[in-house]
VEXVO-516529 format. One record per residue (C-alpha): x, y, z; residue number from 1; residue in three letters. Coordinates in nm, 2 decimals, padded with zeros to 4 digits. Example, Ala and Ser with C-alpha at 12.3 -4.5 7.8 and 13.67 -1.06 7.14 Angstrom:
# VEXVO-516529
REC      X      Y      Z pos code
REC  01.23 -00.45  00.78   1  ALA
REC  01.37 -00.11  00.71   2  SER
This chain:
# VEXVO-516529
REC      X      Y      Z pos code
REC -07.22 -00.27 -02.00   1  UNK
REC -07.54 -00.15 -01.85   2  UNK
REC -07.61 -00.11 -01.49   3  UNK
REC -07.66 -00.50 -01.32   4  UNK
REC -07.95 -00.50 -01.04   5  UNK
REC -07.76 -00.73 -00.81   6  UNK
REC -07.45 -00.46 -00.79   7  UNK
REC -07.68 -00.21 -00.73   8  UNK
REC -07.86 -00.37 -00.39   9  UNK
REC -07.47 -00.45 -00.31  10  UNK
REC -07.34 -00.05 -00.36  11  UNK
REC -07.72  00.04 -00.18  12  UNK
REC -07.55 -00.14  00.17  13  UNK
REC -07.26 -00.02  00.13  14  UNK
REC -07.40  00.34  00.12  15  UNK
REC -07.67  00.23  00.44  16  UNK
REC -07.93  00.26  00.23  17  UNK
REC -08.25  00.04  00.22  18  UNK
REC -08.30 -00.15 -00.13  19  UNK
REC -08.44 -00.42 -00.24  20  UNK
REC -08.57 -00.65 -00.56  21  UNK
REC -08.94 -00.79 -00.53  22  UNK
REC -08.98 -01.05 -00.73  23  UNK
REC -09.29 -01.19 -00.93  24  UNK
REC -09.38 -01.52 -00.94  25  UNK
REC -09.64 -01.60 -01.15  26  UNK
REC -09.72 -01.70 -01.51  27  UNK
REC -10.03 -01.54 -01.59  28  UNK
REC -10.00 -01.37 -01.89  29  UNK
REC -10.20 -01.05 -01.75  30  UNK
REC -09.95 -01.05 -01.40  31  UNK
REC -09.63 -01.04 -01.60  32  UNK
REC -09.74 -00.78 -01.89  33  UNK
REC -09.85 -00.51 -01.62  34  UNK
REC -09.52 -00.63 -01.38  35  UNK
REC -09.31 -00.53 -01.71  36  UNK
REC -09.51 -00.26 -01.77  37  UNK
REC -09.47 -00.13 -01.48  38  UNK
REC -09.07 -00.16 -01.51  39  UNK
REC -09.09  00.03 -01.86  40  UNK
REC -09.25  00.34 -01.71  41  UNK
REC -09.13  00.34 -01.38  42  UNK
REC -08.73  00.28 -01.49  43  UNK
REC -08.69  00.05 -01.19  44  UNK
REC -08.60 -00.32 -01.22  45  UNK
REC -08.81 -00.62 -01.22  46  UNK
REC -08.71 -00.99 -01.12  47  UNK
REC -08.95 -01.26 -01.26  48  UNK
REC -08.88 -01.61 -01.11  49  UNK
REC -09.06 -01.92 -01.23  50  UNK
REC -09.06 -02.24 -00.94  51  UNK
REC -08.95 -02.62 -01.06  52  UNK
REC -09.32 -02.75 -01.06  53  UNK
REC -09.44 -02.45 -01.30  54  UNK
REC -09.20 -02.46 -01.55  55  UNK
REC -08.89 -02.71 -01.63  56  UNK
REC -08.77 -02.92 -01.88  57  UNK
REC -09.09 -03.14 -01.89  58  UNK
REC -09.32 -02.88 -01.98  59  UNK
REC -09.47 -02.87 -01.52  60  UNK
REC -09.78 -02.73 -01.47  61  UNK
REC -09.77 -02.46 -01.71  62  UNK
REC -09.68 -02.68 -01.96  63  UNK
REC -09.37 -02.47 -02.06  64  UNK
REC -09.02 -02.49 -02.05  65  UNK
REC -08.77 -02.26 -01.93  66  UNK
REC -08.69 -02.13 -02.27  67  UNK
REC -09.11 -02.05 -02.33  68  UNK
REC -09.13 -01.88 -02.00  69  UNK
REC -08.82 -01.64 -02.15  70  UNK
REC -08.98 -01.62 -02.47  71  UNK
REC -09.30 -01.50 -02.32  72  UNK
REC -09.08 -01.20 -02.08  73  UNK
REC -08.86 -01.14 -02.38  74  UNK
REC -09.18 -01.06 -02.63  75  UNK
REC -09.30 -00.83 -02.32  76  UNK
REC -09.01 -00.62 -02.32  77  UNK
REC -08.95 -00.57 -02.67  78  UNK
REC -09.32 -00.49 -02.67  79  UNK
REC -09.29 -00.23 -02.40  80  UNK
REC -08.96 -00.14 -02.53  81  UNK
REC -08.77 -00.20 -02.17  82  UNK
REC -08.40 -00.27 -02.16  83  UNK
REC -08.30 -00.62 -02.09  84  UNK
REC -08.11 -00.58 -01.77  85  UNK
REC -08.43 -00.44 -01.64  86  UNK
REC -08.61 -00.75 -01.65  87  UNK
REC -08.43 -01.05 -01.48  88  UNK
REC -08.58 -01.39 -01.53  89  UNK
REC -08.51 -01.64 -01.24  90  UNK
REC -08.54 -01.97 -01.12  91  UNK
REC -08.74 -02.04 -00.81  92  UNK
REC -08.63 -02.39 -00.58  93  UNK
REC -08.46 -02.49 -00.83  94  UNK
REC -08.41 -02.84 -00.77  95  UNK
REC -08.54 -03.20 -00.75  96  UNK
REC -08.86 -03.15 -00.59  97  UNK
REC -09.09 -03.29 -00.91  98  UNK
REC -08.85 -03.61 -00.94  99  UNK
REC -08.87 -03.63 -00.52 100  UNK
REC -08.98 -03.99 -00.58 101  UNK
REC -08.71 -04.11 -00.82 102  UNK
REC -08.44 -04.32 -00.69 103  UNK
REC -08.18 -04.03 -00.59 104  UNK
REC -07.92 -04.01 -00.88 105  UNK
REC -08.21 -03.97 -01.11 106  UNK
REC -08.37 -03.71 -00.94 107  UNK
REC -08.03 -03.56 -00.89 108  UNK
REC -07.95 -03.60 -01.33 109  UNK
REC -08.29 -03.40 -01.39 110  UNK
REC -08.25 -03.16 -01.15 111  UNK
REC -07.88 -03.06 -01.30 112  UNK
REC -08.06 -03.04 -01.68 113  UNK
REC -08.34 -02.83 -01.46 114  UNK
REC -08.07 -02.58 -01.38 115  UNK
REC -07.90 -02.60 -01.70 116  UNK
REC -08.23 -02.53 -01.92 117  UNK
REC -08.30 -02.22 -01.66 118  UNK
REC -07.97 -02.08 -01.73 119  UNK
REC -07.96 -02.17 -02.11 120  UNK
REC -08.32 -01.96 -02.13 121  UNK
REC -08.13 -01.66 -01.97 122  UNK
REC -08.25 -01.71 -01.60 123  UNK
REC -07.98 -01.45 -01.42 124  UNK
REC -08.06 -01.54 -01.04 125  UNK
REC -08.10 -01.90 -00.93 126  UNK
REC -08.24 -02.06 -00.62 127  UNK
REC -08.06 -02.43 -00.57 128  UNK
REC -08.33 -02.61 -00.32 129  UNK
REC -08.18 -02.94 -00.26 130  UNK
REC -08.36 -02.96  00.07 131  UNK
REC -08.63 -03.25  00.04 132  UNK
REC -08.55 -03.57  00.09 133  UNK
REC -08.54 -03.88 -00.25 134  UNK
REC -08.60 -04.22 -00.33 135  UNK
REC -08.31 -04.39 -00.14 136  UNK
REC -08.28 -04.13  00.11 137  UNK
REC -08.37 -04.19  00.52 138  UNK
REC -08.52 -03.97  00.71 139  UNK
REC -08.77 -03.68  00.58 140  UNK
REC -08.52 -03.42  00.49 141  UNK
REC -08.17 -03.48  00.40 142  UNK
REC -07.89 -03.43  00.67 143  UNK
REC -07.72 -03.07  00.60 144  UNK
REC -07.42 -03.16  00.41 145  UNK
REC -07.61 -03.38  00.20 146  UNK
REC -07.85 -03.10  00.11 147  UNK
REC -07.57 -02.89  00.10 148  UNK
REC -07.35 -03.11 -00.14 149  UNK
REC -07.65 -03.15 -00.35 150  UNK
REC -07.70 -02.81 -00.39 151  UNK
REC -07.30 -02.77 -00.47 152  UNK
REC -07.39 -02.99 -00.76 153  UNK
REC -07.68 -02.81 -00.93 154  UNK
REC -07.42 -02.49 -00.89 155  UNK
REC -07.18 -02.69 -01.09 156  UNK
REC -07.38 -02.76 -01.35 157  UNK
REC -07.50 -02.41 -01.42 158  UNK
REC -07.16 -02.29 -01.40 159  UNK
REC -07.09 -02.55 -01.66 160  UNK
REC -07.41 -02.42 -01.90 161  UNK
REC -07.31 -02.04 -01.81 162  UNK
REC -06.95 -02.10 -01.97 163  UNK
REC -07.13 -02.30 -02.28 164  UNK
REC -07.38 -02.04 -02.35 165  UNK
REC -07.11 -01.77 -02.35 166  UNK
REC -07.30 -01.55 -02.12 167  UNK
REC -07.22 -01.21 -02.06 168  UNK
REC -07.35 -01.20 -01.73 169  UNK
REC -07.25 -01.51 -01.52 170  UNK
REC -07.55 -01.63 -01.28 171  UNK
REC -07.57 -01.52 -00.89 172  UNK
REC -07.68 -01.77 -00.64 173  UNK
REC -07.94 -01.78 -00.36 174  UNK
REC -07.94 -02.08 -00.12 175  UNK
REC -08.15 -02.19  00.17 176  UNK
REC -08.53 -02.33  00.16 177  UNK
REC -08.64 -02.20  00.53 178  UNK
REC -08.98 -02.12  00.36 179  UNK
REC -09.36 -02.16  00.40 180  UNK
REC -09.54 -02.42  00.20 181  UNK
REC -09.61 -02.25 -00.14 182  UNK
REC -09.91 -02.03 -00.19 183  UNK
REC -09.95 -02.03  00.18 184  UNK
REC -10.07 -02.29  00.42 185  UNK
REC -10.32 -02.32  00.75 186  UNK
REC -10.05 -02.21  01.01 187  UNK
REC -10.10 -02.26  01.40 188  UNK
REC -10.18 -01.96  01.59 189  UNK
REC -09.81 -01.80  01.68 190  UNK
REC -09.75 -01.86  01.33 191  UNK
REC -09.41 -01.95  01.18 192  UNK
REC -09.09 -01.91  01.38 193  UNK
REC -08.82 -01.70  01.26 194  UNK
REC -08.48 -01.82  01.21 195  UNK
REC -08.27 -01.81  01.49 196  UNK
REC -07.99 -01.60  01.37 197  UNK
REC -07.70 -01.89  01.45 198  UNK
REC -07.90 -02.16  01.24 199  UNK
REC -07.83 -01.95  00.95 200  UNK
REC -07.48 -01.83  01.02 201  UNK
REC -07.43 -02.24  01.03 202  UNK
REC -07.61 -02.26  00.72 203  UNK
REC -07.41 -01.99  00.51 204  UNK
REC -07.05 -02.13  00.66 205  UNK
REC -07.17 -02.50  00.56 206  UNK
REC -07.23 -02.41  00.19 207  UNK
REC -06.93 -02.19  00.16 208  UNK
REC -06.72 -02.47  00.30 209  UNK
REC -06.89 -02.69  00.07 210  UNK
REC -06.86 -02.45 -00.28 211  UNK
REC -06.51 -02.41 -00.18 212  UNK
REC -06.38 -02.75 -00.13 213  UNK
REC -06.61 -02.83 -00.51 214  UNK
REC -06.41 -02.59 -00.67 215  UNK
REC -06.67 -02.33 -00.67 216  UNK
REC -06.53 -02.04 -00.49 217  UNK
REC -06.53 -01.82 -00.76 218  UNK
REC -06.93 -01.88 -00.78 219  UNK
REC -06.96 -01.87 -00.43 220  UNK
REC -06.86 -01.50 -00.41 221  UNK
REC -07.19 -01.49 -00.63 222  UNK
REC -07.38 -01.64 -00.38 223  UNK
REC -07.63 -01.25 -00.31 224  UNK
REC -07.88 -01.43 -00.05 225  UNK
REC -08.00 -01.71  00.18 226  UNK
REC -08.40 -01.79  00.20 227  UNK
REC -08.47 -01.78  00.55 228  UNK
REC -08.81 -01.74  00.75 229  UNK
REC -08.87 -01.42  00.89 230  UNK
REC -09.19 -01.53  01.08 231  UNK
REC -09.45 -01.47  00.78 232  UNK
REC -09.74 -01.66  00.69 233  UNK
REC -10.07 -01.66  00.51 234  UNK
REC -10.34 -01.94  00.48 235  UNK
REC -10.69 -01.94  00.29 236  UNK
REC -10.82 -01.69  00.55 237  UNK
REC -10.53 -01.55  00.75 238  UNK
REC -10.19 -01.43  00.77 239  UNK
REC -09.90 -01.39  01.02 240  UNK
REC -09.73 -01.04  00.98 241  UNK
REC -09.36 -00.96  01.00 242  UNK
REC -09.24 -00.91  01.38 243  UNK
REC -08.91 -00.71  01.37 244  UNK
REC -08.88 -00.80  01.75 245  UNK
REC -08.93 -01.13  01.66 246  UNK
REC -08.67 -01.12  01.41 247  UNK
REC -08.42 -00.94  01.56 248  UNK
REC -08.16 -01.17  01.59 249  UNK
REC -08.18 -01.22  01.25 250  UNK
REC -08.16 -00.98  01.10 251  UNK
REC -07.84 -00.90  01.38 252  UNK
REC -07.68 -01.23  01.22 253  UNK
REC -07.68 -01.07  00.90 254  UNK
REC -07.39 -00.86  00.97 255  UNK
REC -07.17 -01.16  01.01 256  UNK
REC -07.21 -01.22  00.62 257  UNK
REC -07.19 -00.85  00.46 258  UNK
REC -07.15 -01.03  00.12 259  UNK
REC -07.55 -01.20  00.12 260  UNK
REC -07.90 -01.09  00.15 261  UNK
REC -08.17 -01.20  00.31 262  UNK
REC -08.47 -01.37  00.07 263  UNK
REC -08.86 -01.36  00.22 264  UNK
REC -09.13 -01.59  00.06 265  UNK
REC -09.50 -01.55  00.11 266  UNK
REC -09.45 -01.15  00.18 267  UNK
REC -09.79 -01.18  00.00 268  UNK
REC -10.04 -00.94  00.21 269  UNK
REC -09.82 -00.83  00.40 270  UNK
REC -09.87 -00.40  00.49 271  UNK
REC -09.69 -00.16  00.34 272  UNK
REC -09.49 -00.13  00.69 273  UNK
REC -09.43 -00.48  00.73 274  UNK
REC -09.26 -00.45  00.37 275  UNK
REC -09.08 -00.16  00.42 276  UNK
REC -08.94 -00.31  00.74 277  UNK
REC -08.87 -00.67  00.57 278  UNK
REC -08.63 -00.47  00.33 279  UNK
REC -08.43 -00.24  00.62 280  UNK
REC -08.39 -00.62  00.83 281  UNK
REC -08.19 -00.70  00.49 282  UNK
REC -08.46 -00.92  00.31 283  UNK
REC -08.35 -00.72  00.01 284  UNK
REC -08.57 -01.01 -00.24 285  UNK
REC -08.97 -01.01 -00.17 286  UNK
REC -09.16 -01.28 -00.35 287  UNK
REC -09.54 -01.20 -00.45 288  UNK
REC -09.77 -01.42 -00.62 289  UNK
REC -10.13 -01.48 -00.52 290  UNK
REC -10.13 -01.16 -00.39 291  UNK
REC -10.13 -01.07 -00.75 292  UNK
REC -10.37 -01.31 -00.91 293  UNK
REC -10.58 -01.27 -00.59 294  UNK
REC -10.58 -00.88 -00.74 295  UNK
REC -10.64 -01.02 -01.07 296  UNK
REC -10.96 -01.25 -00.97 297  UNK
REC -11.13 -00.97 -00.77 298  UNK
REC -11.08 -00.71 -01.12 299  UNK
REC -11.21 -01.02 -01.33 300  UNK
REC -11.49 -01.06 -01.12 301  UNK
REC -11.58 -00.71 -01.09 302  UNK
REC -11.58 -00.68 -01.44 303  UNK
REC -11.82 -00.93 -01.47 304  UNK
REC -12.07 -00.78 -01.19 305  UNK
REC -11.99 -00.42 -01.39 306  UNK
REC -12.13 -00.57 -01.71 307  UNK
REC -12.45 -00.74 -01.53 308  UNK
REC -12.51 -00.47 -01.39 309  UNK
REC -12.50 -00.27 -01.76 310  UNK
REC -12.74 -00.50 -01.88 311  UNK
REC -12.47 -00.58 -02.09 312  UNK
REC -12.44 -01.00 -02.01 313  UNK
REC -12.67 -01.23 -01.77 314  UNK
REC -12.80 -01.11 -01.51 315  UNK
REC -12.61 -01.31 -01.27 316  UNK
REC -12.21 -01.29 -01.32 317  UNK
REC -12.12 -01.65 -01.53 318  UNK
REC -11.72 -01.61 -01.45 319  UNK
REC -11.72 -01.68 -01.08 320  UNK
REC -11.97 -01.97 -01.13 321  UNK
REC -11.73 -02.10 -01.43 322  UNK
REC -11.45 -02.07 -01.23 323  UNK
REC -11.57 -02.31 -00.92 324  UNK
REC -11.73 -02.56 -01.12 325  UNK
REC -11.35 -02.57 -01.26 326  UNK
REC -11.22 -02.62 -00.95 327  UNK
REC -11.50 -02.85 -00.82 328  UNK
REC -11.37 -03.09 -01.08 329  UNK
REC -11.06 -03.09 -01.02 330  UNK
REC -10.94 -03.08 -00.64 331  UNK
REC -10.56 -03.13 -00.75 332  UNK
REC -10.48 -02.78 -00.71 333  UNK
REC -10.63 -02.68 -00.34 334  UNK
REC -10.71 -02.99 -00.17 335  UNK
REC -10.53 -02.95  00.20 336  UNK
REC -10.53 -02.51  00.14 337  UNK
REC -10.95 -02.48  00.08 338  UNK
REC -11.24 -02.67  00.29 339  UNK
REC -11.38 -02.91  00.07 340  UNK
REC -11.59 -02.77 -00.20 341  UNK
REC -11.66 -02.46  00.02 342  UNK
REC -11.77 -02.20 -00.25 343  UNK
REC -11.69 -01.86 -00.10 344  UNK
REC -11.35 -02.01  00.01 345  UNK
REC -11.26 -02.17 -00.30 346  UNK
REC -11.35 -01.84 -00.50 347  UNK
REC -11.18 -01.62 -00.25 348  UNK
REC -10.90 -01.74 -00.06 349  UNK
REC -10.59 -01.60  00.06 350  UNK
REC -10.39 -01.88 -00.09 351  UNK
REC -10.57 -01.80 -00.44 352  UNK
REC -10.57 -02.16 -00.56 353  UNK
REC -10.79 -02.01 -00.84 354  UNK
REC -10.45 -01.88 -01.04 355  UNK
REC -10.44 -02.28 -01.16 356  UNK
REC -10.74 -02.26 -01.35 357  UNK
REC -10.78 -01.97 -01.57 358  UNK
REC -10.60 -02.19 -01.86 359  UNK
REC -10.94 -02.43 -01.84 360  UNK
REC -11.09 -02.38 -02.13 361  UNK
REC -11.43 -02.25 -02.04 362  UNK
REC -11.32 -02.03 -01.81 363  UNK
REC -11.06 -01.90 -02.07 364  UNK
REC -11.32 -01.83 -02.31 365  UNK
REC -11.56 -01.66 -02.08 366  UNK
REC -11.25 -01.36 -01.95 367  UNK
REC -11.23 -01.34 -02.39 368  UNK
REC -11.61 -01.25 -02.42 369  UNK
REC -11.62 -01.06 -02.08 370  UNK
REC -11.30 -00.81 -02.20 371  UNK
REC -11.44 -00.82 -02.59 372  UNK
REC -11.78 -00.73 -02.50 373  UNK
REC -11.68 -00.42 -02.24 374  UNK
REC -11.48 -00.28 -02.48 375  UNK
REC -11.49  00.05 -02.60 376  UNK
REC -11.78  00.10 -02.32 377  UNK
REC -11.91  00.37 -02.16 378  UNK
REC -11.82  00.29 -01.77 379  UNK
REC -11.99  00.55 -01.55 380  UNK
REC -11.65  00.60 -01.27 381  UNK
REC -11.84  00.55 -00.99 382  UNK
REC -11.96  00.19 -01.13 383  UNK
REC -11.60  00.16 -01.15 384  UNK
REC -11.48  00.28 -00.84 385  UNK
REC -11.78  00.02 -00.69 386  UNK
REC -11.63 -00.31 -00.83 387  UNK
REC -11.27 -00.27 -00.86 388  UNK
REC -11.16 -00.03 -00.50 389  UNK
REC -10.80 -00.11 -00.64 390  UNK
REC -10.82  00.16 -00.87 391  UNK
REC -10.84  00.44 -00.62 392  UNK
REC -11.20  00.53 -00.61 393  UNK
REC -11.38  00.79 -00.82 394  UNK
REC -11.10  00.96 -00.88 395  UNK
REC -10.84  00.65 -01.02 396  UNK
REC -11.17  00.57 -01.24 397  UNK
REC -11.20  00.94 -01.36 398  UNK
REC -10.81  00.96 -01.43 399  UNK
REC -10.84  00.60 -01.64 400  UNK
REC -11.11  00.72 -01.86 401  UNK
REC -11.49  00.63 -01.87 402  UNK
REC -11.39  00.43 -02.21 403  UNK
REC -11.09  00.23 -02.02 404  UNK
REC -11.03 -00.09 -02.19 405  UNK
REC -11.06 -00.38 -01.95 406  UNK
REC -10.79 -00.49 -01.99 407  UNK
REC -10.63 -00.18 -01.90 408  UNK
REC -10.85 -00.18 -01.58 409  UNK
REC -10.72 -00.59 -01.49 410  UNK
REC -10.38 -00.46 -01.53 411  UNK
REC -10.43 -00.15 -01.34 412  UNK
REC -10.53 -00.38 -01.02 413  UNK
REC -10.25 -00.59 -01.08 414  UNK
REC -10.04 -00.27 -01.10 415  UNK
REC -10.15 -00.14 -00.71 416  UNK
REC -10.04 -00.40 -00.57 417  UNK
REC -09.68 -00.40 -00.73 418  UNK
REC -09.65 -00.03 -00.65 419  UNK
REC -09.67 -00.16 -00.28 420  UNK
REC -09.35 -00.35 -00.30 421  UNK
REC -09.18 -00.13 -00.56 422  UNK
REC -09.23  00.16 -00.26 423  UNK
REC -09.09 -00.09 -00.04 424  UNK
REC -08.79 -00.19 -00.22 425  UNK
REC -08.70  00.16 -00.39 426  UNK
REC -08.78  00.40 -00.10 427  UNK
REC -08.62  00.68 -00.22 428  UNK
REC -08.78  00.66 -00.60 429  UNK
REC -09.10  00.61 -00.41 430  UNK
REC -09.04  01.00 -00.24 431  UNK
REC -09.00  01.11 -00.56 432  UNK
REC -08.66  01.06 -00.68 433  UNK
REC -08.47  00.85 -00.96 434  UNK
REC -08.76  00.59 -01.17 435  UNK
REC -09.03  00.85 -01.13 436  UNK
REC -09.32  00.75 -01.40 437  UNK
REC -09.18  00.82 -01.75 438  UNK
REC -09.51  00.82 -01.91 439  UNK
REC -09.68  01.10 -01.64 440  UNK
């Protein structure tokens, strides 16, 4: 069998090296083809986790289910010709957050065919986030063993579909929901607090006590991490970067547990220190998503100022104007992240509530006619290297060719802001050792 990612980041500690996984989590189409490009040519592996609101068994936000999402990383790989190990597909809070308002055993039945669809599609890592509190329930959150019992069950069922499907592979756990609000939120000004290191040492003995006394050990020894909150954060116009002082005794607490891993959400923005020092502390998972369509709004939109300023389209850019009157009529998506109607913020926020709306269909249609009529054009580089600085200046633009497709320039902007987290989770490769680019 070929190599498994999760037994790599295992034999990494044992050797006292730093490794990690970063993890994408997004559906754009555009995202996940240069993420899995990126995995083809660099040899290095790639986890791509979609949440409970995007994508479940009722279609979410995305309107697909677990087994589309698969279909659409499965298409990717056997178009980029990358091994299926090297692509993991997970499951993100994996729980019953959209049935939160059902009466509790119904929220509870759809959150167990949740889990089971994930793991039926394939999904190898799985988040169980029984943490919020359902109809029937008192108090805002549940009490600890009640979240924890909860999320004993959703392990049991994808145990149950693991053993049905016949998979090769059985599923490895992660548990824990210490977290920002997703896509970032307005956070005070000392920002989050980090875990204290005994909160989670309680946390990890509860759920093992808990898995055990289910009849779960044997999954619990595939329990690989715990989300916890390292003392990130990032609203529409800010962000809280990672302390190792403050996390110290955290990241101490770790050693009590030399069979899990640490999990960070909303590492988005963070510097590549920052990064690099989230994976030594043991946050060996990374999540980044509106970092990445945040990098795929500012190529879209430079595009669009490269081909007014051509001559090739209007004279004024229609995309960003497309895109807020999008969002102007429908709040759904950033009411409580963006001020109301604020143009500037709503086009260029942090929290990137933008990703929501590029389905629409007249915004859809205007990325089509923006990539179909740029190309096969001649693009002087240093019209390039003015609108889309991801590329490396002049001389990325040189190095892509004056004839670049677009697309090939969208995915390109995408593609520096993975090789930030790949550095920081394969530190070695990133010096210039194993997974150097196969296509140099």
């Amino acid at each position: 069998m070929s190599r498994d990612p999760f037994e790599e980041l295992a034999e990494a500690r044992s050797r006292g090296l730093p490794r990690g996984l970063y993890s994408v989590c997004s559906s754009h189409p555009l995202v996940l083809e240069a993420a899995v490009r990126r995995a083809a040519r660099r040899g290095l592996p790639l986890l791509v986790e979609a949440t409970a609101n995007q994508v479940n068994q009722e279609g979410g936000y995305t309107g697909m289910a677990p087994a589309d999402f698969s279909a659409r990383l499965a298409a990717l790989r056997d178009a980029y010709r990358v091994p299926e190990e090297l692509v993991v597909f997970g499951g993100d809070h994996l729980g019953p957050f959209p049935w939160r308002g059902l009466p509790a055993a119904e929220a509870m039945a759809r959150a167990e065919a949740l889990v089971r669809a994930f793991v039926a599609a394939g999904a190898r890592k799985i988040h169980l986030d029984a943490s919020m509190a359902l109809g029937g329930d008192t108090g805002p959150v549940p009490a600890p063993e009640l979240a924890a019992a909860r999320a004993a069950r959703l392990c049991a069922a994808a145990e149950a579909e693991a053993r049905a499907s016949g998979r090769s592979r059985a599923p490895v756990y992660v548990i824990g929901t210490e977290v920002p609000v997703p896509g970032g939120a307005r956070g005070g000004e000392g920002g989050p607090v980090p875990t204290e290191g005994r909160a989670f040492a309680e946390t990890a003995a509860l759920h093992e006590a808990t898995f055990r006394e289910a009849g779960l050990g044997e999954a619990w020894e595939r329990v690989i991490a715990a989300v916890v909150q390292p003392g990130v954060e990032f609203d529409s116009e800010g962000l809280h970067p990672y302390r190792r002082d403050r996390a110290a005794g955290l990241a101490a607490a770790l050693r009590g547990r030399p069979g899990l891993f640490f999990e960070g959400h909303s590492t988005d923005y963070q510097s590549d220190e920052a990064l690099r020092e989230l994976v030594e502390d043991g946050f060996a998972f990374l999540k980044v998503g509106p970092a990445l369509t945040f990098a795929l709004r500012e190529a879209l939109f430079g595009l669009a100022a490269i081909e007014a300023e051509l001559g090739r389209g209007p004279r004024r850019p229609r995309l960003p104007e497309l895109l807020g009157d999008a969002m102007r009529e429908d709040d759904s998506h950033w009411r409580g992240y963006c001020r109301s109607g604020d143009p500037m913020e709503l086009s260029y926020s942090l929290s990137d509530r933008s990703r929501y709306y590029w389905e629409r269909p007249a915004v859809a249609a205007e990325v089509e006619r923006l990539l179909a009529a740029l190309e096969g054009e001649d693009l002087p580089p240093g019209l390039v290297s003015q609108h889309l600085p991801r590329l490396g200046g002049a001389q990325g633009a040189l190095a892509l060719g004056r004839r670049a497709s677009p697309r090939e320039l969208v995915m390109a902007s995408v593609d520096a802001e993975l090789a930030r987290y790949e550095a920081a989770c394969f530190p070695a490769q990133a010096r210039g050792g194993e997974g150097e680019d196969r296509t140099a």
